[in-house]
Structures are given as C-alpha cells and as structure tokens.
C-alpha positions in Angstrom: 65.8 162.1 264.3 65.2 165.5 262.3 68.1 166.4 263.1 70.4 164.1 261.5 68.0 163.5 258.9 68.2 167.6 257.8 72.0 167.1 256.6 72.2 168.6 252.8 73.7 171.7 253.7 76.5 172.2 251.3 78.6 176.2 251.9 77.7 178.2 249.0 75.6 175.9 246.9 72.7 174.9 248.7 70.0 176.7 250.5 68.5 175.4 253.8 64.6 174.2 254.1 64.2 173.9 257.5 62.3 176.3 258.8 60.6 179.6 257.7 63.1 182.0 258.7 65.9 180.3 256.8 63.9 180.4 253.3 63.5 184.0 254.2 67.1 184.9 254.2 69.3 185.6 250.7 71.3 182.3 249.0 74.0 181.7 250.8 76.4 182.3 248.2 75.3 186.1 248.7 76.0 186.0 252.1 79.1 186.3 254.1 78.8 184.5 257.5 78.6 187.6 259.8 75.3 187.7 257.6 74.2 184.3 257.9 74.6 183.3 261.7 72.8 185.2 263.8 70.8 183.1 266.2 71.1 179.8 268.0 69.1 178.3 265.7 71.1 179.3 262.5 74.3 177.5 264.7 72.0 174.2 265.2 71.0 173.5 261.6 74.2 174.4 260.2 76.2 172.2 262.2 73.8 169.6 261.4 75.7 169.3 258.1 78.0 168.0 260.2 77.0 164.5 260.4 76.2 164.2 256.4 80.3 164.4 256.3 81.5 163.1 259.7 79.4 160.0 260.3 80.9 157.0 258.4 78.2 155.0 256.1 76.9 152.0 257.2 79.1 149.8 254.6 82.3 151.8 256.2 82.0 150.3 259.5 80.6 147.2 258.7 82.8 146.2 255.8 85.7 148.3 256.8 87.4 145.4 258.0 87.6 143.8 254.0 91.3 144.6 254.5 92.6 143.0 257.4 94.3 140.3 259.2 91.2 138.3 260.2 89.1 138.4 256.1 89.3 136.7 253.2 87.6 138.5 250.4 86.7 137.6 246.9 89.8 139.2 245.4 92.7 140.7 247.4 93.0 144.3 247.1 95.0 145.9 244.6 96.6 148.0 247.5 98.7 144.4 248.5 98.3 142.5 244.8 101.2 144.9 243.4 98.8 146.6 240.6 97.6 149.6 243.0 99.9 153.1 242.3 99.2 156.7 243.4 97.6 157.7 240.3 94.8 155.2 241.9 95.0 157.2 245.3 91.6 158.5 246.9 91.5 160.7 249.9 93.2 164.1 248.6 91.1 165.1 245.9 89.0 168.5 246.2 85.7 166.5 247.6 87.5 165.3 250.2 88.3 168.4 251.9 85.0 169.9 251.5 84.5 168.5 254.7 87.1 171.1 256.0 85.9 174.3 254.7 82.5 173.3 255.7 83.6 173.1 259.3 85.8 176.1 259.0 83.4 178.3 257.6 81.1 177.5 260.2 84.2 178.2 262.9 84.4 181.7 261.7 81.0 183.2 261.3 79.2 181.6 264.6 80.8 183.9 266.7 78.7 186.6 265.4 75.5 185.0 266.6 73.8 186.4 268.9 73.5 184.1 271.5 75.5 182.9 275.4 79.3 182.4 275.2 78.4 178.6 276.6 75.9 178.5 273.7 78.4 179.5 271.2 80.9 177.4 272.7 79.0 174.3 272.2 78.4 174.4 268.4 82.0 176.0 268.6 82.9 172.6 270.3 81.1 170.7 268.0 82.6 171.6 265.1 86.0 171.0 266.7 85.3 167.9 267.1 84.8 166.7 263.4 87.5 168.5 262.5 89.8 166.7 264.9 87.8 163.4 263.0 88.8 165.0 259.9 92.4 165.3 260.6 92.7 161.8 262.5 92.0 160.3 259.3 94.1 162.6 256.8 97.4 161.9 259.2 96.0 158.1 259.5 96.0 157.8 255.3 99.3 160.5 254.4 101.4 161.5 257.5 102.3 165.1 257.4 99.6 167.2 255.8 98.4 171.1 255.5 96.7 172.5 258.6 93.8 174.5 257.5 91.6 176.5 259.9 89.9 179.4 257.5 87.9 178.8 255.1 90.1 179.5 252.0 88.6 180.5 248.7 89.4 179.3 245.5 92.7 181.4 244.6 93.6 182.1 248.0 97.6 181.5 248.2 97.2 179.0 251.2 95.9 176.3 249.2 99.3 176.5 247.7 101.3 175.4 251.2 103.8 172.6 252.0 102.2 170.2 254.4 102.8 170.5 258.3 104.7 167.9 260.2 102.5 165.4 261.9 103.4 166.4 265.2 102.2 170.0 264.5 98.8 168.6 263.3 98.3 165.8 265.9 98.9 168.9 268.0 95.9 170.9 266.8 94.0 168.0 266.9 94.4 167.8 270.4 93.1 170.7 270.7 90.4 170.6 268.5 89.4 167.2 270.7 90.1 168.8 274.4 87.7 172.4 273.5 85.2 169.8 272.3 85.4 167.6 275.3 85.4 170.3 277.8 82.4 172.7 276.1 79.9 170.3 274.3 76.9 170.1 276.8 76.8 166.6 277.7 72.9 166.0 277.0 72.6 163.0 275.0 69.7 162.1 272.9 67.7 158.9 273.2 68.9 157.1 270.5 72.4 158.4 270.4 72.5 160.3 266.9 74.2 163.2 268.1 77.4 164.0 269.5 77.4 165.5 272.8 80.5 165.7 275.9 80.8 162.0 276.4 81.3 161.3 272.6 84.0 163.7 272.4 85.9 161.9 275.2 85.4 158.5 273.8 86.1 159.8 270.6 89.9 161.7 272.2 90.5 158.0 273.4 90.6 157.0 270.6 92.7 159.5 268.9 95.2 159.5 272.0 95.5 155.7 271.4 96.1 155.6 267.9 98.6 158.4 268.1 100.1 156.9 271.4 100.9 153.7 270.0 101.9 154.4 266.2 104.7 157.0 267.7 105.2 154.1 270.2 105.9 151.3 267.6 107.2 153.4 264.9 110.3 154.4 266.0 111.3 154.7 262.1 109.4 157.9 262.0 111.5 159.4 265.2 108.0 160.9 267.1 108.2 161.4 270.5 105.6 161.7 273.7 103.6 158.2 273.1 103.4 158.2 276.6 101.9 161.6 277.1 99.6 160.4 274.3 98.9 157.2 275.5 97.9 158.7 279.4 95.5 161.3 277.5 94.0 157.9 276.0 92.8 156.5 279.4 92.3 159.7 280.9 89.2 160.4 278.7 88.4 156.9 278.8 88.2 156.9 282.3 86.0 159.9 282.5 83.3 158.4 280.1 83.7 155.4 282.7 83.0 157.2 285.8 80.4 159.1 284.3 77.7 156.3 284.7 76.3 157.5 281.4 77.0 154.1 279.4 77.0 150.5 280.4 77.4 147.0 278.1 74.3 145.5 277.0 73.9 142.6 279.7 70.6 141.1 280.0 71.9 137.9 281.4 71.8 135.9 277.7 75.1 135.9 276.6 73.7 133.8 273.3 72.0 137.0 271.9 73.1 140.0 273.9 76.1 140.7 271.6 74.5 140.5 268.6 71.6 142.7 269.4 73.6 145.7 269.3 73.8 145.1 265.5 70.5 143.9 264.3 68.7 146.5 266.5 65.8 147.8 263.4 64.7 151.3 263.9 64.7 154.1 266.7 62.2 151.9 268.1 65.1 149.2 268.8 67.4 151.6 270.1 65.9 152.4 273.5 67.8 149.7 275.6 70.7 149.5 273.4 71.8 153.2 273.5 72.8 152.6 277.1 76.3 151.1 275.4 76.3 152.8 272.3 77.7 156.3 272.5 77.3 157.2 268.7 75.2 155.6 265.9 74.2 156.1 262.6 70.4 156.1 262.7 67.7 154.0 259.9 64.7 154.9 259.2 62.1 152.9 256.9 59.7 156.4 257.1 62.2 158.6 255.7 63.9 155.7 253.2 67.4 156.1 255.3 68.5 152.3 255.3 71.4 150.0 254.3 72.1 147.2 252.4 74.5 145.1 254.5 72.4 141.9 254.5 72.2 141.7 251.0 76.5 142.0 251.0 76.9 139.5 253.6 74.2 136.9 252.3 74.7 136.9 248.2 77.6 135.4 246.1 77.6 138.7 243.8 76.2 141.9 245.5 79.3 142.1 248.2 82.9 140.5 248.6 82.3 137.2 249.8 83.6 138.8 253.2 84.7 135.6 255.8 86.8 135.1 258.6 89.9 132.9 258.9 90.5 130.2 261.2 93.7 132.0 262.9 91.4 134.3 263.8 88.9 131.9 265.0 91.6 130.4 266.9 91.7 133.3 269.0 87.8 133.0 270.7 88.4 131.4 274.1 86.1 128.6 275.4 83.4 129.4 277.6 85.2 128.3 280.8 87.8 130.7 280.3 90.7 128.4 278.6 92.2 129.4 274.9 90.8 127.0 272.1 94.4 126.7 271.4 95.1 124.3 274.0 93.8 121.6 272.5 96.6 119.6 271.4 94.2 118.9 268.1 92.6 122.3 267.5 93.9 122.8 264.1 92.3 119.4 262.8 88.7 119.8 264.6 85.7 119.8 262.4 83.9 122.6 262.2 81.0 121.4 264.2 83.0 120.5 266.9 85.1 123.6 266.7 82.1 125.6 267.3 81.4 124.1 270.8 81.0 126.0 273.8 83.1 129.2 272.6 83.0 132.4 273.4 79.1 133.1 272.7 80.3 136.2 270.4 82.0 133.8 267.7 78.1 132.4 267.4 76.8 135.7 266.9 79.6 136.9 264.6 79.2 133.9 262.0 76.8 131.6 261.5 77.4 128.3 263.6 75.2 125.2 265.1 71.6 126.1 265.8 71.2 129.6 263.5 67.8 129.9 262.1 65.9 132.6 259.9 63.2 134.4 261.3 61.0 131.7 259.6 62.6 129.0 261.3 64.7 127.8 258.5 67.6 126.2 259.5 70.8 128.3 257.5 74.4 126.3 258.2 77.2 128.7 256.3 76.9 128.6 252.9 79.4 128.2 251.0 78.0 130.1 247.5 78.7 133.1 249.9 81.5 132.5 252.4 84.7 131.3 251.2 86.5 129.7 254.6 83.3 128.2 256.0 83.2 131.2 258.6 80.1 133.3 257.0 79.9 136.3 258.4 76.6 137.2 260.7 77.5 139.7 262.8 75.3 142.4 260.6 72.4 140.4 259.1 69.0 140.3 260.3 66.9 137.3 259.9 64.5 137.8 257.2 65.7 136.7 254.5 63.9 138.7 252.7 66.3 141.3 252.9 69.1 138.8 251.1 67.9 140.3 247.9 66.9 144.2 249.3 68.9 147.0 250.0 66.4 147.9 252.8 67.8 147.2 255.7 66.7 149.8 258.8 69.4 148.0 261.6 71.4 151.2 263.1 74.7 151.1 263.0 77.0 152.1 266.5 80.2 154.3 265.3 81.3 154.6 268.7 80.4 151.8 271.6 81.3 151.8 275.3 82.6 148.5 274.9 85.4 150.5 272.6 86.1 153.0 275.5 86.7 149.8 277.9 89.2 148.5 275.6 91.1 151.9 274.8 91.2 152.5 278.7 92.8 149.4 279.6 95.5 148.9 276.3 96.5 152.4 276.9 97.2 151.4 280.7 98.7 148.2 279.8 100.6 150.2 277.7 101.7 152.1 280.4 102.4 149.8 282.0 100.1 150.2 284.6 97.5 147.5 284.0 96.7 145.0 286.5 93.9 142.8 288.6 92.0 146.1 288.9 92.1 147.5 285.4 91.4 143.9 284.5 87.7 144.0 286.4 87.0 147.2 285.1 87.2 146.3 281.6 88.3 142.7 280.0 86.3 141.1 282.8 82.7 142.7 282.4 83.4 141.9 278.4 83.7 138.7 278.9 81.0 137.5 281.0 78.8 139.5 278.8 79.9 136.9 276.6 79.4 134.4 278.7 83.0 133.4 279.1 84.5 132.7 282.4 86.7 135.6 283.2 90.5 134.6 284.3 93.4 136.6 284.2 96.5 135.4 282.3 98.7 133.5 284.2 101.7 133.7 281.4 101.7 135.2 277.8 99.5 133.0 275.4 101.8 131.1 272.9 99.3 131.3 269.8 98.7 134.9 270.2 102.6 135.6 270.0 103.8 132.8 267.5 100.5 133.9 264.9 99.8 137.2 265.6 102.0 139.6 267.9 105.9 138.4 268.2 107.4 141.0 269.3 104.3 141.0 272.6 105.7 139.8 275.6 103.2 141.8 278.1 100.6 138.6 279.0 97.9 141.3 279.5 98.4 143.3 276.4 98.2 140.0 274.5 94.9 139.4 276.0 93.6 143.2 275.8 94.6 142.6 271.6 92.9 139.2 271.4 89.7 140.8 273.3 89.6 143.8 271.4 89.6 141.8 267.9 87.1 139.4 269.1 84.7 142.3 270.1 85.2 145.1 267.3 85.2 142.4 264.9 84.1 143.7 261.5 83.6 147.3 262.8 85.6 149.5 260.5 89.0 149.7 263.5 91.0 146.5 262.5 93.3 148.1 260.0 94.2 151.1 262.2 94.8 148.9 264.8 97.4 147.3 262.7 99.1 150.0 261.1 99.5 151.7 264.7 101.2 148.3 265.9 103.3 148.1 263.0 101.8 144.9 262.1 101.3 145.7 258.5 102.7 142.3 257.3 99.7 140.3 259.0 98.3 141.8 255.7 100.4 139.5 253.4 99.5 136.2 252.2 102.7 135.4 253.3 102.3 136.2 257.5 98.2 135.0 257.0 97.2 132.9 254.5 93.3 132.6 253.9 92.8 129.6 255.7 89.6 128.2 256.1 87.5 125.4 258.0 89.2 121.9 258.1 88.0 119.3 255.8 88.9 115.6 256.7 88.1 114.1 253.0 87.4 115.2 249.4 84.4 113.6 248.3 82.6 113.0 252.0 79.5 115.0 252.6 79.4 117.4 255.8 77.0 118.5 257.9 78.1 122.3 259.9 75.0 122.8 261.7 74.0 119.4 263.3 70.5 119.0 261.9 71.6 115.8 260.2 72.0 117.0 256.7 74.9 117.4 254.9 75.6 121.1 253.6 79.1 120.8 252.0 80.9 118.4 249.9 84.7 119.0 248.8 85.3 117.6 245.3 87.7 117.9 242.2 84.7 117.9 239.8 80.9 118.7 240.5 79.3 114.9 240.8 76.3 113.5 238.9 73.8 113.3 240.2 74.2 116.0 242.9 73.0 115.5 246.5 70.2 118.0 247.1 70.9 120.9 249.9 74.5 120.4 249.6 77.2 122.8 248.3 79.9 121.6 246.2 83.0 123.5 247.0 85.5 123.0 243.5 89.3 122.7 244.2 91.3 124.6 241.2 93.3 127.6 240.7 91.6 130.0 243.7 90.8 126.9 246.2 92.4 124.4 247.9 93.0 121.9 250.6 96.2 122.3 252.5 97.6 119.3 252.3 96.0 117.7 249.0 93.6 115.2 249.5 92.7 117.1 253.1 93.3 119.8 255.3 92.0 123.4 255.4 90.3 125.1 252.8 92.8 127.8 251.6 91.1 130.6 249.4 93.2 132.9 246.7 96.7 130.8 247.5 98.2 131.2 244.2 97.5 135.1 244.7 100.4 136.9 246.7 99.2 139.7 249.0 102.4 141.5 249.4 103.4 144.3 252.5 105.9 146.6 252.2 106.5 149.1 255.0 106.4 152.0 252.8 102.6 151.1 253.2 102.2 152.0 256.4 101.4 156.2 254.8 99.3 156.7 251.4 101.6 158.1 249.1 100.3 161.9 247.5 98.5 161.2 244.7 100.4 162.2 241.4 97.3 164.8 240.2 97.6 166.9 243.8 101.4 167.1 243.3 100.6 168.6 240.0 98.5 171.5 241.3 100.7 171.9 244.3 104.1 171.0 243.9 104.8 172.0 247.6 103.3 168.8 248.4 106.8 167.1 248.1 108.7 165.8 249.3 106.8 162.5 248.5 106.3 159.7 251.5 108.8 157.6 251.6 108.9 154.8 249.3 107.0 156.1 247.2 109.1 159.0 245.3 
C-alpha cells in the first residue's frame, strides 16, 4: 500500500521523500539519469510514479460509461448535441504527455543501475507497459500520432514531427505490451495494486481486441491483420486462464457475489476479492485516499443523474436461462414485475425489489436522482451516510478476470473458432455466478440484432456482446467497445432513445419495490395536497410518456444526440496545430 500511495514523483520538479538515501542525493533537475539510477531501489520508487499517471481515477471507471448506448445523463454531451468543436478538445495538450516523458526518462537512465539484467528488465518491463496504456488510448482518442521513446527536451526538434501511422504505433505498442508480458516477475500483491506478469497479459488482451476488431470493422480506414490481432487477444487471455492465478468471485450467492467486487471498503475487504481482480485502485480512510461515487450516484446535483435504459435492461436474461425478450409483453411490464427472477446482476447493478440501507431502510429508485426509473447501484455502498460525503474507501478493479473471460472468448468467436468448449470456459462460469441457467444459443437472438447489432449474424458473438455489457456495466469499456464495432450511431438519440421504465397511467401512484407504498406518481402538474413518500415525476419539455397519456418515460426527447462517423477519431485540437503544423493533415471530417 506504500507503494502506490508514494506516487508524486514528477521528472525535474519534484524531489522524492521516501527514504534517506533519496533526500541525500542533489534535485533532480541537477541530475542527469546516469546520476540518478543507481540501485534497485532508485528503479522501484521511481516507477512508482507510474501508477499516479497510469491508473484511471475512481470516477473514470465508474462513470466512464456517461457516454454510451445503455445511460441517460442529465444533459447529453456536447460531443453529440452539435455545440462541441476542436477548440474544446482535451487529450493533446502538454499535461497530457507528461505521462510519456515520465516513462521515457525512466527507459533511458535505469539501465545504468547497478543491479541483475532480470532486475532491470522488470522495471524495464514495467514501464513498457504504461506506455503501451499510454499509446492505446492516444490511437483510441486521434488515430495516427507521434511515436516518442526519448525523453525530449523543451526545444528538441522532435517535438516538431508529423504523426506516425497507426499501424506503426499499434506496432510499438505491441511491443511495448509483449517485453512487459514476458519480463515483469509475476508476483502479485495481496490486494492487487501493482502490476505484475499476469496484468500485462490481461492488459495485451485487451489491446489485441480493441485493435483486432476496430481494423476488423473499419474497413474505411483500409488496416490490415485483425486476425493476427485478434489471435494475440486470446492467446494472452488464455495464458492468464491457465495460469490458475485468478478465478470469479463465486461463493454460492448469486444475490450478492457480483456486487461485492464493488463495494469491497478498504485493503481489509480485498483479501477474497483479489482472487478475480487483476488490478485495482486501492482506498484508504488512514491515508485520506477515497472517492466520492456514492455521493454521484445517490444526489440530484453532485453527479449526472447517470441511469440505465430499458433497451438495455432488455438484454438481462431470466434466471432459467431464457431472454426477457420473449415475452410477448415485455415492453409494457411494470417495473416491479419486470424485475422478477432476472439475471441476479441487473439487482445488484440498480436498485430493484427488496434493496435496503445498511439501516434497514427500505430505498425503491428514486426518481429526484435517476431519470428512467433504473438508478444506478452498482457502486454505492449502503450507508447513506456517504450520500452527502465524498469519503468513500470502496476500491475500485481496473482490470477483472471476468474481462479476460470475455476478451478470450469474443476474440475466438471472432475467429471463428468459438464453440461448446469456449462456451464452458467463459460465458458459462459468468453466468451461474449470476445465477442464471447457462444454455447455449440455439439461433441468433432477434432483440439483440434488431436493437443493438444488425449487421451480427454469429448467435454466439451476439451472446458474448450481450454478456459482456451486462457484466462490465458502468466500468469505464462501453464506448471503446462501440467505437471498435463501428456502432457509433447507438450513440444518437435517433438509434437509442432514453427510454425509461413503463408507466400504465398519469396520475396513479406506483409502488417499485413491493413494500406496499407507493414511490412514484406521473402527473402534468405537482398535486395538492401531495402524498407523502412519493415522487412526482413532471411531464414538460425534458420528460415524457411515449405515447401521451402512457407508455415509457422518455428523458431529453426534444434534445437530438447526433453521430456522425467522422466521430469515430478526435479531431487535433486547433492550439496543437498551431505549435506544430506537421500535425496535419487533420482527421477526416474534421478539416
């Protein structure tokens, strides 16, 4: 825990504080790194910096998923409202590549340490690996981008270069990925805060599958070898599978074992749990490390109002195996009754029949927070005393070993080589840890293709998709997933609209979590006198009922969420063109 919480190390600014023989040595900034690595120690502190920049925050995994297919959010993002431009851009400016030169100045002075060449090559190793993370996300956000791999000062003629092709930098990152998967030791720490062999090969399956499949489904870009990409994808996958290092969380409750992965509170919590999670961004209430994701998923103003839609709650089976969407009825069932033995994961994602605070309090979704009915719960812990506090100590898993289940068996089914077996390695064991009887597909699923995937013919892959939304719900991946399928347009309010639970009657009082009392009432204007415990939803400009007088609740309809495939890369922001015109030629679309 030292470790990761001793991050502030910035490369000529800051000075370490670690330990005695650091404060001994000169400022950094008056040292050249031959100076400055010498021991094994020196290459373990330093690369502790590491983290500070590599590991995403708590709200980037757990609200990462504001833009997607499957949320409704208080106001659409200006990125798909039609007011967002490159002058707006994030992601290129200086900070943002501070990461870089960190990690490359590290790259060239630790080989003058004094220590084992399998020493060196594991802090080596490590530092290729967050560059590789680096890089995934700058191709991820612009396409084609300048490969760095010195440490470049401020008027060195290199910071002046044209971008590389994206095939040239996937390529390095590759490599980057493969020295780090072959030379980090593979000791991993008890609570999983550090990266060691088995995160670098999760983490390569998931760079091989993104890359695999955007090159397969974007043939407008003209990229070759998904299918080399794809087979490095469940190659690694595979090893972190017959590794035995990692299993799901399976106590035998499927009502609470998904759910404890999230709400874990301290290292103390993290004991059992870090047998599935292969990465995680520790808490810690002694050293004031802690989040606020409670507060944003249980207060009308302090987050985004962040729900799920019901064609995404569509998608969670029943428990016996058989899709919701098989009911001839299932787009008019109340939500009480929608709720009923599901998929125990859509009861530990939002709040449904039965969910109580940790004192007993009954809490049905409430609708001064969520805006479909579907409040998310995924993230919260009980107390409510943390509604108010940004001081929550739950950890937060980066990478999980459900993920490396999922890449393993959608880059075989990409492949084409998925089948009974692949389906018993991987959808199966996910399943029943949910609970849900486990049955192969018999025939592609008609709701999955008509809502979601088209173009999907492959009855597995539909399946591996529907799984892997339903189980890496609200954890930062949805939108990659997305842009790599070339499903951009699920973004639009015109392919999802925000739909909400279904309402038979304005004016009727409801009751969503079967205690007897109603919670919600629809109405065109605020009654007198009110009833009290119930919330009074308002039709008018943002809200309405689908079909007037009844129907879903549909959030933001008069608001058009517009995709356009230029989308699919960032455009260079207009203020790095200016410093480096060799930038351009601009992404396309966006000249």
């Amino acid at each position: 825990m030292k470790k990761i919480i001793l991050y502030s190390l910035l490369v000529g600014s800051m000075a370490f504080s670690a330990c005695e023989d650091m404060l001994e040595k000169e400022p950094i900034h008056q040292l050249s790194a031959s100076e400055f690595f010498t021991t094994e120690n020196d290459l373990e502190i330093y690369s502790n910096s590491f983290y500070e920049y590599g590991l995403p925050s708590a709200n980037e995994i757990a609200r990462g998923d504001g833009m997607s297919d499957y949320a409704a959010i208080n106001s659409p993002s200006t990125f798909l409202s039609g007011s967002w431009s490159s002058i707006d851009q994030s992601g290129w400016g200086v900070g943002s590549w501070s990461a870089l030169r960190n990690i490359n100045y590290f790259l060239e002075g630790a080989p003058n340490a004094d220590v084992s060449e399998t020493v060196l090559n594991h802090y080596l190793g490590l530092a290729r690996y967050w560059r590789a993370v680096f890089y995934l996300e700058k191709v991820q956000t612009f396409g084609d981008v300048p490969w760095y791999e010195t440490a470049l000062q401020p008027n060195d003629p290199e910071l002046n270069k044209a971008r590389d092709s994206r095939e040239f930098v996937m390529g390095k990152v590759l490599e980057d990925i493969n020295f780090a998967a072959e030379h980090i030791w593979p000791t991993k720490d008890t609570y999983s805060s550090t990266v060691n062999q088995y995160t670098a090969l999760a983490m390569k399956s998931r760079i091989c599958l993104y890359e695999g499949t955007f090159r397969k489904y974007h043939t407008e870009f003209g990229l070759s070898d998904a299918d080399t990409w794809l087979r490095a994808a469940a190659d690694a996958a595979k090893k972190v599978m017959d590794s035995g290092k990692y299993e799901l969380v399976n106590t035998g409750s499927p009502e609470s074992d998904y759910r404890s992965l999230f709400v874990a509170e301290d290292v103390s919590g993290m004991t059992r749990i870090s047998k599935e999670v292969i990465l995680a961004r520790l808490m810690n209430t002694d050293s004031r490390v802690w989040h606020d994701l409670t507060w944003n998923f249980n207060s009308p103003t302090n987050g985004s109002r962040w729900s799920l839609v019901k064609q995404f709650v569509n998608t969670y089976l029943m428990l016996d195996g058989k899709p919701f969407t098989d009911k001839a009825d299932y787009d008019e069932i109340e939500f009480l009754s929608e709720m009923k033995n599901r998929d125990h994961r859509l009861s530990q994602t939002i709040r449904t029949e039965g969910y109580k605070r940790e004192d007993g309090s009954v809490a049905p979704p409430d609708f001064a927070v969520t805006l479909t009915g579907y409040h998310i719960l995924k993230w919260s812990l009980d107390d409510s005393w943390h509604d108010g506090q940004g001081q929550c100590t739950n950890n937060i898993p980066v990478i999980r070993y459900a993920e490396v289940l999922l890449n393993y068996a959608e880059a075989k089914a990409e492949l084409g080589e998925f089948g009974t077996a692949e389906w018993a390695q991987t959808i199966k064991p996910l399943r029943e840890r949910a609970g849900v009887v486990s049955t192969e597909p018999a025939e592609a699923d008609a709701y999955l293709q008509t809502t979601l995937f088209p173009e999907t013919m492959d009855k597995y892959l539909l399946e591996i998709r529907r799984e892997r939304g339903i189980e890496l719900c609200f954890e930062g991946l949805r939108y990659n997933d997305l842009m790599r399928w070339k499903r951009g347009d699920l973004l639009s309010s015109e392919e999802m609209a925000w739909k909400g639970i279904y309402i038979p009657a304005k004016d009727v009082n409801y009751d969503l979590n079967g205690d007897g009392k109603p919670d919600v009432c629809v109405v065109d204007v605020t009654p007198k006198p009110t009833t009290p415990g119930v919330k009074y939803v308002v039709l008018g400009a943002n809200i309405r009922l689908s079909e007037g007088d009844k129907g879903h609740l549909e959030w933001a309809w008069g608001v058009e969420r517009k995709w356009e495939d230029k989308k699919y890369l960032r455009p260079i922001p207009q203020s790095a063109v200016t410093l480096n015109p060799n930038l351009l030629p601009q992404n396309d679309g966006w000249e």
